[in-house]
RODO-2510 file (C-alpha; in nm, 4 decimals, decimal comma):
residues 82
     n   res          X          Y          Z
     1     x    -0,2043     1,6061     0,9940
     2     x    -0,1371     1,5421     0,6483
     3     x     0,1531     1,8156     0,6450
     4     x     0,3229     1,6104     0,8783
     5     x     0,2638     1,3028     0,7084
     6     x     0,4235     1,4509     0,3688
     7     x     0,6982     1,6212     0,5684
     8     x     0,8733     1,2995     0,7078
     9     x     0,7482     1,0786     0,3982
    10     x     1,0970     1,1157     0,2855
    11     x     1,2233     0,9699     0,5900
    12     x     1,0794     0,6119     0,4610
    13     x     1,1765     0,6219     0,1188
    14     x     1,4550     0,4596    -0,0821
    15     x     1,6273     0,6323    -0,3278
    16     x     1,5468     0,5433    -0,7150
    17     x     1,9248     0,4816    -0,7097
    18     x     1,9097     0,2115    -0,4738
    19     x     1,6197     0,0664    -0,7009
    20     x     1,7780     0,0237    -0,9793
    21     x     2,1004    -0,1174    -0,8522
    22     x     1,9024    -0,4011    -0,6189
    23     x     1,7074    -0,4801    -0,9716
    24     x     2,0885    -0,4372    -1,1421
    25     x     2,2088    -0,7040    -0,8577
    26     x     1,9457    -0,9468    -0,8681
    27     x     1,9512    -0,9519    -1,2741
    28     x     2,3706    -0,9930    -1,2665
    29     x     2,3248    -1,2612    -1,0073
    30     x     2,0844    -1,4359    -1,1968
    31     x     2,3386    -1,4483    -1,4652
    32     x     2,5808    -1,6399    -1,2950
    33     x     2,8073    -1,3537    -1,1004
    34     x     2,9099    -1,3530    -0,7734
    35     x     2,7714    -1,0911    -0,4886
    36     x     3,1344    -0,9553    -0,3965
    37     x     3,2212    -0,9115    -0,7839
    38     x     2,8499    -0,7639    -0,8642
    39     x     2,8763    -0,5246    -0,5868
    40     x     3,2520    -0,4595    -0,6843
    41     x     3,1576    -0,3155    -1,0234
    42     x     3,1315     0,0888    -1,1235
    43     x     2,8013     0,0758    -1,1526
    44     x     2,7325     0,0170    -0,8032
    45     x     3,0231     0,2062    -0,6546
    46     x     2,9388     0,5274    -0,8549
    47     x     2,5808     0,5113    -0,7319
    48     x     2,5479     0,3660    -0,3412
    49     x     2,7671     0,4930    -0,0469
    50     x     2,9059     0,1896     0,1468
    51     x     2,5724     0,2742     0,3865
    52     x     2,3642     0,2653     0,1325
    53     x     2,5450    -0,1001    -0,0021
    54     x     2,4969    -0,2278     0,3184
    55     x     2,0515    -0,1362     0,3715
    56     x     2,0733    -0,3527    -0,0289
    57     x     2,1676    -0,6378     0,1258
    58     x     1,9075    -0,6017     0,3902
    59     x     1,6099    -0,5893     0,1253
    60     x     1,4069    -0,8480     0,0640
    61     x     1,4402    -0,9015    -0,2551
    62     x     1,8146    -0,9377    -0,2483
    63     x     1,7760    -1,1743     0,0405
    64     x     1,5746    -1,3877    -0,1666
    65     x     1,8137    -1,3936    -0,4755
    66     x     2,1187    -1,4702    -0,2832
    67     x     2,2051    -1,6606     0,0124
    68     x     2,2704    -1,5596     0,3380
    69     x     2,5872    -1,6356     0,3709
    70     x     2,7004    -1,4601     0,0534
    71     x     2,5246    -1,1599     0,2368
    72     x     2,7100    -1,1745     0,5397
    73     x     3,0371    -1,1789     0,3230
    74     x     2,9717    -0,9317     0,1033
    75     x     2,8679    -0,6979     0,4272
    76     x     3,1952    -0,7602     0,5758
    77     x     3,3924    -0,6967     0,2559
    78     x     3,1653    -0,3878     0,3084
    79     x     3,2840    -0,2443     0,6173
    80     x     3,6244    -0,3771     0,5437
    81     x     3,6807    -0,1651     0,2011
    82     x     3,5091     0,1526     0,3601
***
């Protein structure tokens, strides 16, 4: 049982990549940027696909840093860059 347990772990996990850019958005939002410019910068293009952009904004702690309506935009300008 615990074969399959460790064989689809990875199935539930989030990359370390997509860590440290949701701690890398809240701390620039905090600072007084704006979601589309934050998610706009290298440091988040180089690291996250657009699929990957899009499950950030769905975490909670993002949710909780910025409002949902900036979410909403920011997932359009998303799917409209891609």
């Amino acid at each position: 049982m615990a074969v399959f347990k460790n064989l689809f772990s990875f199935l539930f996990q989030r990359s370390s990549a997509e860590e440290h850019v949701a701690r890398y958005v809240v701390r620039e939002h905090d600072r007084g940027r704006t979601l589309d410019e934050i998610l706009e910068d290298r440091y988040v293009q180089n690291r996250l696909t657009a699929e990957q952009q899009r499950r950030l904004l769905d975490r909670p702690e993002i949710i909780e840093a910025i409002s949902g309506d900036m979410i909403e935009s920011a997932k359009a300008s998303i799917t409209s860059g891609s």
